[in-house]
N, CA, C and O atoms as a CHARMM CRD file, in Angstrom:
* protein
*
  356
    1    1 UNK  N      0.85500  -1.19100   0.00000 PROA 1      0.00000
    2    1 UNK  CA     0.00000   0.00000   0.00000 PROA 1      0.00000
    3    1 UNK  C      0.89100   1.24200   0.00000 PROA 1      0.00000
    4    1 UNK  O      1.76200   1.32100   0.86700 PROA 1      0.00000
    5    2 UNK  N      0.72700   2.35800  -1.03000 PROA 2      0.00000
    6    2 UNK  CA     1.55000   3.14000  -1.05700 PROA 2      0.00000
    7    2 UNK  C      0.77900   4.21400   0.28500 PROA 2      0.00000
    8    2 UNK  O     -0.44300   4.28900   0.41500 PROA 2      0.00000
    9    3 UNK  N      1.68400   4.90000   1.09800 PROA 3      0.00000
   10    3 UNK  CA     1.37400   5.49800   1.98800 PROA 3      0.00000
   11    3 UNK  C      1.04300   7.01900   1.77600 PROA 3      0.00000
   12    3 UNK  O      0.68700   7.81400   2.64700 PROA 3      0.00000
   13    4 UNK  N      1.16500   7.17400   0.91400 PROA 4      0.00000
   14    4 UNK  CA     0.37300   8.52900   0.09200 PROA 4      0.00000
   15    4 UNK  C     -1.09800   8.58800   0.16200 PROA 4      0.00000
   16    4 UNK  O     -1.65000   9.68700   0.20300 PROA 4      0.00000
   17    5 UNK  N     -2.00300   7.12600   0.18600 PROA 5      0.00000
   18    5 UNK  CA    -3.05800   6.72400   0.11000 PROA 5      0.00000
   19    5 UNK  C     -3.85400   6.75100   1.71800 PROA 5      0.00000
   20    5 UNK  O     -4.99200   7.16000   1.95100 PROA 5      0.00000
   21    6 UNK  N     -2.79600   6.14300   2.76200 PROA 6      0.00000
   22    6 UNK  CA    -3.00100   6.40400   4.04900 PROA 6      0.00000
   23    6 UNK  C     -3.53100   7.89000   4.05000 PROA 6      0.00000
   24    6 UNK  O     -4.71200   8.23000   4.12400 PROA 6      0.00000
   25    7 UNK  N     -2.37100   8.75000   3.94800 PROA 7      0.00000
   26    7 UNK  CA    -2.54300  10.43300   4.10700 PROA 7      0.00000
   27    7 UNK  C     -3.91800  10.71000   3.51200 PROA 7      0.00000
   28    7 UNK  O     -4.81900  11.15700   4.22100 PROA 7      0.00000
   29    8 UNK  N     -4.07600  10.46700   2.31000 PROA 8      0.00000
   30    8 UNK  CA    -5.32700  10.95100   1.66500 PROA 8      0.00000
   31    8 UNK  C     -6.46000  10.46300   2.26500 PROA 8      0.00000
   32    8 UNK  O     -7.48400  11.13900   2.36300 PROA 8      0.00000
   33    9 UNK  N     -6.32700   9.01600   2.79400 PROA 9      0.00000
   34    9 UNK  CA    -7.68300   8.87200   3.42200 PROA 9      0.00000
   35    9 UNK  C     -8.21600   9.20200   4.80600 PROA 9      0.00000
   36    9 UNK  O     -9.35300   9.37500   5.24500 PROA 9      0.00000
   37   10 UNK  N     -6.77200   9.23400   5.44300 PROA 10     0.00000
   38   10 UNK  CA    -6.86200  10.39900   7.25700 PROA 10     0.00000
   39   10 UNK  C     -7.23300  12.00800   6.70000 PROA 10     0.00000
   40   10 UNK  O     -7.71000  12.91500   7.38300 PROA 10     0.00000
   41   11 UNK  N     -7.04500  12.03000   5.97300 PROA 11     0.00000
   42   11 UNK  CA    -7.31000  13.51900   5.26900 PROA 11     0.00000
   43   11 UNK  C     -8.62600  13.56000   5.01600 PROA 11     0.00000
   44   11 UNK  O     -9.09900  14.67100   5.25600 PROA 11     0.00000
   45   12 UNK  N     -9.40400  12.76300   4.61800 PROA 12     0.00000
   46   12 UNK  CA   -10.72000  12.78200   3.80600 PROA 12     0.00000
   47   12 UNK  C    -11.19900  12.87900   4.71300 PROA 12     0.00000
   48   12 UNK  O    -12.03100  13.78600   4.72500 PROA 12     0.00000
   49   13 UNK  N    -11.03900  12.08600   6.02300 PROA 13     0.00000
   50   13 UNK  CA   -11.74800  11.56800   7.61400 PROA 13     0.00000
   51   13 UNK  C    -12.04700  12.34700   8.15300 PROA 13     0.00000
   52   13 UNK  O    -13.17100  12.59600   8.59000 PROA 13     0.00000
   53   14 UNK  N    -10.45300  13.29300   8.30700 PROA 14     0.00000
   54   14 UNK  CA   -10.51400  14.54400   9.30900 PROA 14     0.00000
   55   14 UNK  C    -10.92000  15.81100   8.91400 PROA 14     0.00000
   56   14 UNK  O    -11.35700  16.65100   9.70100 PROA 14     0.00000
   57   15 UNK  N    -10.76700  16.00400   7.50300 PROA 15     0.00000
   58   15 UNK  CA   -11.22700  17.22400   7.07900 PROA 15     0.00000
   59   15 UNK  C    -13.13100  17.31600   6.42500 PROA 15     0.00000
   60   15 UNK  O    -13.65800  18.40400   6.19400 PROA 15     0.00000
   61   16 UNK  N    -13.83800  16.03400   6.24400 PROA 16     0.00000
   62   16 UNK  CA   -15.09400  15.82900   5.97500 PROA 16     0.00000
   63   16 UNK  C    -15.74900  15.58300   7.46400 PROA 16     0.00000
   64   16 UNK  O    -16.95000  15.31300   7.51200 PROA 16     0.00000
   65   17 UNK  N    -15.12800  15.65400   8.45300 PROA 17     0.00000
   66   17 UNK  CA   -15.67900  15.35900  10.04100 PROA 17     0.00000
   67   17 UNK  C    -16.45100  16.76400  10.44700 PROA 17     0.00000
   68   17 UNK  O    -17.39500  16.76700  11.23800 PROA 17     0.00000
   69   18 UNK  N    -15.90300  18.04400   9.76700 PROA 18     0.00000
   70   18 UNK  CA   -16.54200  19.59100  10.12500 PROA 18     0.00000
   71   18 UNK  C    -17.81100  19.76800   9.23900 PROA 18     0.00000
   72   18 UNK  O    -18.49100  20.78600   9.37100 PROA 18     0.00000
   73   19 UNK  N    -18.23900  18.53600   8.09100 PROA 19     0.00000
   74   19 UNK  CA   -19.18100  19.18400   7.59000 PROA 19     0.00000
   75   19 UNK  C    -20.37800  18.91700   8.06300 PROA 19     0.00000
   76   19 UNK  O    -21.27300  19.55300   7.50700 PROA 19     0.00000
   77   20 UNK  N    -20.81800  17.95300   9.17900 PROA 20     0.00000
   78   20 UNK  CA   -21.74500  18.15000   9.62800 PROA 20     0.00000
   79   20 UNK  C    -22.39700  19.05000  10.24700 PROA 20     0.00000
   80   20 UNK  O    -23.61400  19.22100  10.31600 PROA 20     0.00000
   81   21 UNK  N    -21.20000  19.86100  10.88400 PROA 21     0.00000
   82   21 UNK  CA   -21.29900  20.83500  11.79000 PROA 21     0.00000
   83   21 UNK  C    -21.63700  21.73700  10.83600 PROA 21     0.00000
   84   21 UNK  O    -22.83400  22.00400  10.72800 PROA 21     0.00000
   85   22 UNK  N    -20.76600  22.32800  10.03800 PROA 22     0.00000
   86   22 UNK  CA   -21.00800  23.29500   9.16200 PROA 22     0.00000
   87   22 UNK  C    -22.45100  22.88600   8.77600 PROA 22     0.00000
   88   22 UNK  O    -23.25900  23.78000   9.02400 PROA 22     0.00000
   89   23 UNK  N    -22.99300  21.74700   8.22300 PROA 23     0.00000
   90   23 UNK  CA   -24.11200  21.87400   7.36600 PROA 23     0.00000
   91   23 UNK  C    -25.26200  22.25400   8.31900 PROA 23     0.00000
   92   23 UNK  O    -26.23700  22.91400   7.95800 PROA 23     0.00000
   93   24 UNK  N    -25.02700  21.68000   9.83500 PROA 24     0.00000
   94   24 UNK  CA   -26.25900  22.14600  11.08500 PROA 24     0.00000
   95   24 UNK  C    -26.55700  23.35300  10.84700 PROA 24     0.00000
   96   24 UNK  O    -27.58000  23.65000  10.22900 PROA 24     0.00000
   97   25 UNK  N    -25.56900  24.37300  11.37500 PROA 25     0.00000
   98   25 UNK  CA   -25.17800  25.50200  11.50000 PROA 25     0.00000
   99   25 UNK  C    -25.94100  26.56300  10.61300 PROA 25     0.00000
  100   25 UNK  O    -26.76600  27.43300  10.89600 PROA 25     0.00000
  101   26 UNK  N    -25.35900  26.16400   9.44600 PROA 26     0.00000
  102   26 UNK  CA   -26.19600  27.11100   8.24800 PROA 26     0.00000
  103   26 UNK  C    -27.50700  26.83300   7.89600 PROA 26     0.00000
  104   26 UNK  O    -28.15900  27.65000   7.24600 PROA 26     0.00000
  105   27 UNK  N    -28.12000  25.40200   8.37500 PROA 27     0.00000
  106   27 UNK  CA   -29.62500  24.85900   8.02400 PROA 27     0.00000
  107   27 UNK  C    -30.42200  25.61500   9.55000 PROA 27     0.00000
  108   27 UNK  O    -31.64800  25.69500   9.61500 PROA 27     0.00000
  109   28 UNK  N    -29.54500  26.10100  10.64900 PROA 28     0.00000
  110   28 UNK  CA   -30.29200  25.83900  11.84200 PROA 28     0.00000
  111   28 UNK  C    -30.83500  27.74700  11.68800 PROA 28     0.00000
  112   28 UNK  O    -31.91300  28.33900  11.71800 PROA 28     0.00000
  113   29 UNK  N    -29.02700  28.24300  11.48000 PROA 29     0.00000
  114   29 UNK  CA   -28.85100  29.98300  11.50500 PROA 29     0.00000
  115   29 UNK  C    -28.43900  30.00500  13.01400 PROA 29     0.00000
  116   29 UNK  O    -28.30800  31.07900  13.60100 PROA 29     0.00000
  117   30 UNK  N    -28.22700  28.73700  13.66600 PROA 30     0.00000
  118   30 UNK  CA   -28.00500  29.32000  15.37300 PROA 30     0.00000
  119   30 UNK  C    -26.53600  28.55900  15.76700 PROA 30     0.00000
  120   30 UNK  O    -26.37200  27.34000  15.72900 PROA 30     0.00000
  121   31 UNK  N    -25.73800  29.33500  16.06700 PROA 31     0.00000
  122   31 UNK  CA   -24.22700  28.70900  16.81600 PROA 31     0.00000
  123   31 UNK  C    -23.81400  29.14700  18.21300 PROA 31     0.00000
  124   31 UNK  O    -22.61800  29.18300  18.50300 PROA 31     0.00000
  125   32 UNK  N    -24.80500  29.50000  19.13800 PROA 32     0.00000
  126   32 UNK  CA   -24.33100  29.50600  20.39300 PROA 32     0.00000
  127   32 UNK  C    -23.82000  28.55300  21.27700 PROA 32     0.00000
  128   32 UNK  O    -23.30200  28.87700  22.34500 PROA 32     0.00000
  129   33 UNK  N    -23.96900  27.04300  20.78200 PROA 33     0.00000
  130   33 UNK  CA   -23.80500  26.03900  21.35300 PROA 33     0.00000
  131   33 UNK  C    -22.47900  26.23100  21.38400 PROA 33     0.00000
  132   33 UNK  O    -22.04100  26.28200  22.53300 PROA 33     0.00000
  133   34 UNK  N    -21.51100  26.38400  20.34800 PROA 34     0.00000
  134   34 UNK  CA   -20.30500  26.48800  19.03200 PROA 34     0.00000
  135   34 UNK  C    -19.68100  27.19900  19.95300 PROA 34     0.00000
  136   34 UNK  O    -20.21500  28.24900  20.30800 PROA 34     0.00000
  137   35 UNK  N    -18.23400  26.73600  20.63400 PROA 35     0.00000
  138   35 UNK  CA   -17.26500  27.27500  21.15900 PROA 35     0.00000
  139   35 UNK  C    -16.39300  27.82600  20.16300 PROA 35     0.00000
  140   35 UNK  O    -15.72300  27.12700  19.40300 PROA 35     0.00000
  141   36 UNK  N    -16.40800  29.87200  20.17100 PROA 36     0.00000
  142   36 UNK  CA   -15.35900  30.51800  19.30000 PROA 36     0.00000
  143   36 UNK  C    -14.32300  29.80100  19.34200 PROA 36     0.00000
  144   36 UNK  O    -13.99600  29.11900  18.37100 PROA 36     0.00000
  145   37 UNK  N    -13.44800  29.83600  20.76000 PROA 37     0.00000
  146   37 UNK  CA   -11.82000  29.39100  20.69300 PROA 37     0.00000
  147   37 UNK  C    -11.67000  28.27700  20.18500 PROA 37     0.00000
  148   37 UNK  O    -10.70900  28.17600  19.42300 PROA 37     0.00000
  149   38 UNK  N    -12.84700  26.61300  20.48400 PROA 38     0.00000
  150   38 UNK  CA   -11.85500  25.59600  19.44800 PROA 38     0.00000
  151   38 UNK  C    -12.13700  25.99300  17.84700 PROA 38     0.00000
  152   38 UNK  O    -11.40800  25.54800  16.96100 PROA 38     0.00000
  153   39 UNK  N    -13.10200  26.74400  17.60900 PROA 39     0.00000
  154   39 UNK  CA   -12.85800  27.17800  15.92500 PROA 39     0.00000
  155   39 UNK  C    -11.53500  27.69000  16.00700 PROA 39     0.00000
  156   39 UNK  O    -10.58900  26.91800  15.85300 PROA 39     0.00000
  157   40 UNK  N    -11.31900  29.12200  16.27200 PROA 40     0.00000
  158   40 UNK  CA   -10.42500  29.75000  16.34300 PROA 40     0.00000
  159   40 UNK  C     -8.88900  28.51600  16.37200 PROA 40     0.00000
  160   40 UNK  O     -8.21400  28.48200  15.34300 PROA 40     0.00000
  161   41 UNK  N     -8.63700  27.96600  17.09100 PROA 41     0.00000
  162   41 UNK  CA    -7.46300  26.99300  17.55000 PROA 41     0.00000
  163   41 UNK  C     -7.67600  25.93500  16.57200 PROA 41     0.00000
  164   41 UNK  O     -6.71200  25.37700  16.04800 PROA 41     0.00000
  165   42 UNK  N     -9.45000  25.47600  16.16100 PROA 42     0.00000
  166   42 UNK  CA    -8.43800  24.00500  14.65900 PROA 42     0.00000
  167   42 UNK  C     -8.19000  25.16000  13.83800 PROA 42     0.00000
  168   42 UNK  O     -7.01200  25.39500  13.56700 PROA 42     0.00000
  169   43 UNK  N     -8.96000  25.81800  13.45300 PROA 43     0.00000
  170   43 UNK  CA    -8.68800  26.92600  11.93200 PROA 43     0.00000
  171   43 UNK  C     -7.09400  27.35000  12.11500 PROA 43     0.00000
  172   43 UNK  O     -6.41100  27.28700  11.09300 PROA 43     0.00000
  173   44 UNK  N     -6.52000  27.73100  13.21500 PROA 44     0.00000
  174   44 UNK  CA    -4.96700  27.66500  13.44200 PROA 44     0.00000
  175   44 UNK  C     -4.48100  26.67000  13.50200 PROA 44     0.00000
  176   44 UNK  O     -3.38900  26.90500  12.98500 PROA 44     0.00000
  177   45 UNK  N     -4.48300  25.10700  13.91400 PROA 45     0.00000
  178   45 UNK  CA    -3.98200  24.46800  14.01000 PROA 45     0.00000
  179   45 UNK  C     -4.14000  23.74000  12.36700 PROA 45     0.00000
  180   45 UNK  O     -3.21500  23.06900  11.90900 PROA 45     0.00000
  181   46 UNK  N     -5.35700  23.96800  11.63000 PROA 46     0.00000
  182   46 UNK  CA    -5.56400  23.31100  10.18900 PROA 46     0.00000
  183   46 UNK  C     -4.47500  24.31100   9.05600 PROA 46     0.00000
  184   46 UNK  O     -4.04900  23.93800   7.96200 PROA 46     0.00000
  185   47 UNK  N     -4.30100  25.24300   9.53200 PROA 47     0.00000
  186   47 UNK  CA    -3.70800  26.56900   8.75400 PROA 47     0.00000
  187   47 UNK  C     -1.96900  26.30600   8.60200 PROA 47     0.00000
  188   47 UNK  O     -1.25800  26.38800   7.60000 PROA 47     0.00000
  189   48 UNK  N     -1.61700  25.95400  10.05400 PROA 48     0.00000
  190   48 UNK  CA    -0.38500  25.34400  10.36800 PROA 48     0.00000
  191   48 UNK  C     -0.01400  23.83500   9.49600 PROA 48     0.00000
  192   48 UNK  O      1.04700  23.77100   8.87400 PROA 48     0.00000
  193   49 UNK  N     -0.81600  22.85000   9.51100 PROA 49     0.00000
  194   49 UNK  CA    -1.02500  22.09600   9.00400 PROA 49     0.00000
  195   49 UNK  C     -0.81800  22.29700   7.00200 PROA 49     0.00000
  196   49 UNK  O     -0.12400  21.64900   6.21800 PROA 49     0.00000
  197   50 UNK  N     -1.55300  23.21100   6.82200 PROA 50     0.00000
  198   50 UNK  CA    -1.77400  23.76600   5.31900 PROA 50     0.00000
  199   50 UNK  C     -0.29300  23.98200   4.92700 PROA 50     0.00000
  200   50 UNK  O      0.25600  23.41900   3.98000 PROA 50     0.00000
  201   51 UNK  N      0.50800  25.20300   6.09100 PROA 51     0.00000
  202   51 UNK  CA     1.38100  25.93300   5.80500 PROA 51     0.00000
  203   51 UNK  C      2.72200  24.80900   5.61800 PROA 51     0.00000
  204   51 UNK  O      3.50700  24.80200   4.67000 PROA 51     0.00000
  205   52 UNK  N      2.72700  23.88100   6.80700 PROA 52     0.00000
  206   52 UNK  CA     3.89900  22.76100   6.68700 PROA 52     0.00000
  207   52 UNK  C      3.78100  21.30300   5.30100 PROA 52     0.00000
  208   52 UNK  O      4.68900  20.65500   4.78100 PROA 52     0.00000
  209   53 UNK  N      2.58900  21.25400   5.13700 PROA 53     0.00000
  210   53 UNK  CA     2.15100  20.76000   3.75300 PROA 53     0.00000
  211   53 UNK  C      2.80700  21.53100   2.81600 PROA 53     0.00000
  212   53 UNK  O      3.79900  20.91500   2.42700 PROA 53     0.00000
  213   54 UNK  N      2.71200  22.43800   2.36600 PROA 54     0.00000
  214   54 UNK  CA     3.27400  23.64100   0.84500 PROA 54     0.00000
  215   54 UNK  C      4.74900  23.14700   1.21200 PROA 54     0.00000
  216   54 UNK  O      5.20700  22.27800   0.46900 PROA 54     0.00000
  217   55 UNK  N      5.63800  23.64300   2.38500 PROA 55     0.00000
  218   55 UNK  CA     6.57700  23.65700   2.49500 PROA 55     0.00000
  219   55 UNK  C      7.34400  22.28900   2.48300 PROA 55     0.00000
  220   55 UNK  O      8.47300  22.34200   1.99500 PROA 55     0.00000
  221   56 UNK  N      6.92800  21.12200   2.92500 PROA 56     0.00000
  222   56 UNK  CA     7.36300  20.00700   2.41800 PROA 56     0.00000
  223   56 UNK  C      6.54800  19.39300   1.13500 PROA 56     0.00000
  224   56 UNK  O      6.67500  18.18300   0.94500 PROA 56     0.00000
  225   57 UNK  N      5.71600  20.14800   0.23800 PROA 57     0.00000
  226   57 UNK  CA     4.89600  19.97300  -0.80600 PROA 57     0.00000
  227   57 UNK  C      4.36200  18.43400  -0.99000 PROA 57     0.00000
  228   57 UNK  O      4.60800  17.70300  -1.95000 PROA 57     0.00000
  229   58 UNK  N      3.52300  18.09900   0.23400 PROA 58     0.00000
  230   58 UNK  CA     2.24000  17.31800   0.37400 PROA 58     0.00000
  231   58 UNK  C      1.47000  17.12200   0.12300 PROA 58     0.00000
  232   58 UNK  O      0.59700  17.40700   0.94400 PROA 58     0.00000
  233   59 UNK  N      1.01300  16.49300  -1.14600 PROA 59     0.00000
  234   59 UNK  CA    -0.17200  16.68800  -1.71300 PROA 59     0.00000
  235   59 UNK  C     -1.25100  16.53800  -0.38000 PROA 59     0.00000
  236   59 UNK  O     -2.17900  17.31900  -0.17100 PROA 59     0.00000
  237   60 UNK  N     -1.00100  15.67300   0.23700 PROA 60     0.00000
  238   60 UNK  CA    -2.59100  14.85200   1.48100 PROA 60     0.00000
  239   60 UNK  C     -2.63800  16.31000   2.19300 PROA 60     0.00000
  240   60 UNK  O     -3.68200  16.91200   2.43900 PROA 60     0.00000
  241   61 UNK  N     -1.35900  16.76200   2.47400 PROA 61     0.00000
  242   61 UNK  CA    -1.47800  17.80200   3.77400 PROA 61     0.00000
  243   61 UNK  C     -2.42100  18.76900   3.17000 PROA 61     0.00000
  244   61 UNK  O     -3.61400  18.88200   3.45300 PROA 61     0.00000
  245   62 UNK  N     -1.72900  19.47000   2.28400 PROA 62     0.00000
  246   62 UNK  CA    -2.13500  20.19400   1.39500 PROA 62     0.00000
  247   62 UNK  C     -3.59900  20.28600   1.03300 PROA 62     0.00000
  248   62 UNK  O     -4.05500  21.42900   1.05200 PROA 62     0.00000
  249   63 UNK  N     -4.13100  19.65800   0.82300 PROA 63     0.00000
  250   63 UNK  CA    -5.56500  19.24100   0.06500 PROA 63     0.00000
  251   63 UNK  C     -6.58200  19.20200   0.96500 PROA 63     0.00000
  252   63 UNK  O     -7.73500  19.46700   0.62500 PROA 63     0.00000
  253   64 UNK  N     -6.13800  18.75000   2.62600 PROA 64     0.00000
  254   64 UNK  CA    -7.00600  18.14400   3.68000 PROA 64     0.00000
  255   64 UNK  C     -6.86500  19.27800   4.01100 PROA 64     0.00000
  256   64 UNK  O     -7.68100  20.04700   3.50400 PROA 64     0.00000
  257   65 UNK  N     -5.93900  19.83000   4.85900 PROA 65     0.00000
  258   65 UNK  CA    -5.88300  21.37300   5.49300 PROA 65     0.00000
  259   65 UNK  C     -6.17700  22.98600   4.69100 PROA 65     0.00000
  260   65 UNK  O     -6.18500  24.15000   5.09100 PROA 65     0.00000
  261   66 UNK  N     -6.31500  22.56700   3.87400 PROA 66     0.00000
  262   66 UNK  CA    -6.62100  23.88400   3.04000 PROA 66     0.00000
  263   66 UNK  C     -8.40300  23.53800   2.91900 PROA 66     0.00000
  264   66 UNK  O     -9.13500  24.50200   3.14200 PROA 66     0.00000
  265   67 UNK  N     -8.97900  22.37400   2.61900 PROA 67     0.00000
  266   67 UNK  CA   -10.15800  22.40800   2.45900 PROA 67     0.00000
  267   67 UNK  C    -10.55200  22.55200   4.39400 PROA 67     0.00000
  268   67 UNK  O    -11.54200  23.14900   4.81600 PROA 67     0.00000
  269   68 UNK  N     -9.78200  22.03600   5.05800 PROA 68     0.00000
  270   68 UNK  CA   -10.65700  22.20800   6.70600 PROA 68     0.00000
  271   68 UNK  C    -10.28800  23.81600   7.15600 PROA 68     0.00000
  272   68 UNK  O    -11.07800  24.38600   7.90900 PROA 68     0.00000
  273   69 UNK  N     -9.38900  24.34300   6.80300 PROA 69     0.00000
  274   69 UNK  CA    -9.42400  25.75000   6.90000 PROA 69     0.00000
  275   69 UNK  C    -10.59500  26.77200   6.23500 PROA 69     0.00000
  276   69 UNK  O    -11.11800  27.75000   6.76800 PROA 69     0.00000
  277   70 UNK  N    -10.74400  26.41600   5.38300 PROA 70     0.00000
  278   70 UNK  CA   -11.81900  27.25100   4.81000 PROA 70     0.00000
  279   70 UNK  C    -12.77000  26.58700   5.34500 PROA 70     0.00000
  280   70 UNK  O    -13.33400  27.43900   6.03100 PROA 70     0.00000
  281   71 UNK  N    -13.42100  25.43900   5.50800 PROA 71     0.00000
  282   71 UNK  CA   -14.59200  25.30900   6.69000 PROA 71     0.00000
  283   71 UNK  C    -14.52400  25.90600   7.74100 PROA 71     0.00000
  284   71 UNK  O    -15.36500  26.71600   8.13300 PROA 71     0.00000
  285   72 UNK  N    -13.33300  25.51900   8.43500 PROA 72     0.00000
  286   72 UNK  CA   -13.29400  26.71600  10.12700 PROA 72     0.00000
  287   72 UNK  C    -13.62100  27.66900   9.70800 PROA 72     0.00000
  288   72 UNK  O    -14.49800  28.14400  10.42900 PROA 72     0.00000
  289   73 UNK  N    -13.25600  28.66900   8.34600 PROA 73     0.00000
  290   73 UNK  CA   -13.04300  30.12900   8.72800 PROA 73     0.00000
  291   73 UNK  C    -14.65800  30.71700   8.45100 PROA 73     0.00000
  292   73 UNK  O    -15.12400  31.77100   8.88500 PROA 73     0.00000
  293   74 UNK  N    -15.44700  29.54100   7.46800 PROA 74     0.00000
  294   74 UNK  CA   -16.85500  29.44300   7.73200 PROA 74     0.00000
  295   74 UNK  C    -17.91500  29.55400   8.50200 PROA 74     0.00000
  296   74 UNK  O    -18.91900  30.26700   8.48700 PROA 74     0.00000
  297   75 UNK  N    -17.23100  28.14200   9.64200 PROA 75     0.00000
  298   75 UNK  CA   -18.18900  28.12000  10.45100 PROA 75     0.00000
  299   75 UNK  C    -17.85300  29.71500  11.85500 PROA 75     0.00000
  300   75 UNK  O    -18.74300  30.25900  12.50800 PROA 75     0.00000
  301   76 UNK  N    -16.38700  30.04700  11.90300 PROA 76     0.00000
  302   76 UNK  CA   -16.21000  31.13500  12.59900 PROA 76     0.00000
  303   76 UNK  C    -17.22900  32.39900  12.09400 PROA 76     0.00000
  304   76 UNK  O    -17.79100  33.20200  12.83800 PROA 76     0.00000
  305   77 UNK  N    -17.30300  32.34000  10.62400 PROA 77     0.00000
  306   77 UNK  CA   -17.82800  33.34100  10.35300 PROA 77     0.00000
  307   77 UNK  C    -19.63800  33.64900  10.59800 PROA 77     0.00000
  308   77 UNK  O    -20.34900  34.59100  10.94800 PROA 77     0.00000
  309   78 UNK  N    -19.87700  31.61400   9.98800 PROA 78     0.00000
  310   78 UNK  CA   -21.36800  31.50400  10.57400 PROA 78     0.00000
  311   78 UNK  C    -22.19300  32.02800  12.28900 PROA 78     0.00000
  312   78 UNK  O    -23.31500  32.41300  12.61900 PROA 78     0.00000
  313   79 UNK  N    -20.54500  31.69000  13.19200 PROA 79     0.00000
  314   79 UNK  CA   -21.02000  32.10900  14.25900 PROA 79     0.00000
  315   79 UNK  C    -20.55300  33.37100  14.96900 PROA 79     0.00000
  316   79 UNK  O    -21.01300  33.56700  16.09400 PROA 79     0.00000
  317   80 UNK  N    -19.76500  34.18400  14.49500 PROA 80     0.00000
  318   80 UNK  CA   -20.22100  35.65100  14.85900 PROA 80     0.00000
  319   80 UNK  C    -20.98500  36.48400  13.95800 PROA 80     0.00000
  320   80 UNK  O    -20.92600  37.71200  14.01000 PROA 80     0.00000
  321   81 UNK  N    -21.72400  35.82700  13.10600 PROA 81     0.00000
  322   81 UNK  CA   -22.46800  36.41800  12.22100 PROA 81     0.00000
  323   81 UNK  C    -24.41600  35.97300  13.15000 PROA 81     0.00000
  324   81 UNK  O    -25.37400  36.74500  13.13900 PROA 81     0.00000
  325   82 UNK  N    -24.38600  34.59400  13.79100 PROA 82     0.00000
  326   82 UNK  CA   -25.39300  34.32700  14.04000 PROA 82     0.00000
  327   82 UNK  C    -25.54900  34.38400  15.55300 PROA 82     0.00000
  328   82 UNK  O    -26.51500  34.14600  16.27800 PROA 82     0.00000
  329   83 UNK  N    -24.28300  34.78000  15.81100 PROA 83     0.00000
  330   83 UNK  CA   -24.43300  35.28700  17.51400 PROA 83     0.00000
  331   83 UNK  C    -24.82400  36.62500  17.84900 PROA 83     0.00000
  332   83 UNK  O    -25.38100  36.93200  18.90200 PROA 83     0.00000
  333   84 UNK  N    -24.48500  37.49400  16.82900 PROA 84     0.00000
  334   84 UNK  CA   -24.89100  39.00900  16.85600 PROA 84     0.00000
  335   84 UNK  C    -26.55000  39.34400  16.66600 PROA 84     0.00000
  336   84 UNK  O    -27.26400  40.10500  17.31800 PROA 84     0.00000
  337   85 UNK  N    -26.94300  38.27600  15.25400 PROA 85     0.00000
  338   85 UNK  CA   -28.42900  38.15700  14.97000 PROA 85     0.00000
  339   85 UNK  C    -29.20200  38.10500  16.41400 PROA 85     0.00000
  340   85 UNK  O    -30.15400  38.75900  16.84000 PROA 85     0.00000
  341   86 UNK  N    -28.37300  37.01300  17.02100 PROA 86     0.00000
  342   86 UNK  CA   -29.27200  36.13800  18.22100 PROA 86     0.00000
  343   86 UNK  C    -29.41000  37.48700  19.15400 PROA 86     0.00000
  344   86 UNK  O    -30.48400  37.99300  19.48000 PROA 86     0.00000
  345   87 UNK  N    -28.16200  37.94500  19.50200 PROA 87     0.00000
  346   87 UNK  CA   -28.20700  39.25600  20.48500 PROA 87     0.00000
  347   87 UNK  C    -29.12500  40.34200  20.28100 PROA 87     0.00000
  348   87 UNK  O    -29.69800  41.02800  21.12800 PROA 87     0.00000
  349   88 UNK  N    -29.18000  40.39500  18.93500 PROA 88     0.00000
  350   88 UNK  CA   -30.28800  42.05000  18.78700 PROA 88     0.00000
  351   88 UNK  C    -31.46000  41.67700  18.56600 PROA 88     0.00000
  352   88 UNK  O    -32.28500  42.57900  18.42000 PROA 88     0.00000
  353   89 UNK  N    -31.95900  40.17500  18.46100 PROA 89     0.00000
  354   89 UNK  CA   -33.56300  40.16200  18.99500 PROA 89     0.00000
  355   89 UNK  C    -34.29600  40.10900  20.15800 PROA 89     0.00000
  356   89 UNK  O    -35.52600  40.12200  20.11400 PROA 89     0.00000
């Protein structure tokens, strides 16, 4: 088994694991449950991930952390966008 294949499929695992969340989120409009800081900390820790991928040019890293970064920076955005809504009604 070439181990390129491993990466890609821990990649698929870990980075398709946020879309449930994401898909709640935007079907519900409500994220108070949704702790800012662990967004904040994977979206840094997936970003880090992204950044050491390019630099040892990873395809798995690369591909998994760049697509779970732009989900974090989503769902961050879904929820100070739907925490403010929640506040001014």
């Amino acid at each position: 088994m070439n181990i390129t294949w491993l990466g890609i499929a821990a990649g698929i695992l870990t980075s398709f694991a946020v879309l449930p969340q994401l898909i709640k989120t935007w079907h519900t409009k409500h994220a108070e449950d949704i702790s800012i800081w662990q967004l904040i900390m994977l979206a840094a820790g997936t970003f880090l991930w992204l950044i050491y991928g390019i630099v040892i040019n990873d395809l798995p890293l690369k591909l998994a952390n760049g697509f779970s970064s732009f989900c974090y920076l989503l769902l961050i955005c879904m929820k100070v966008v739907y925490d403010k809504r929640a506040a001014s009604l």
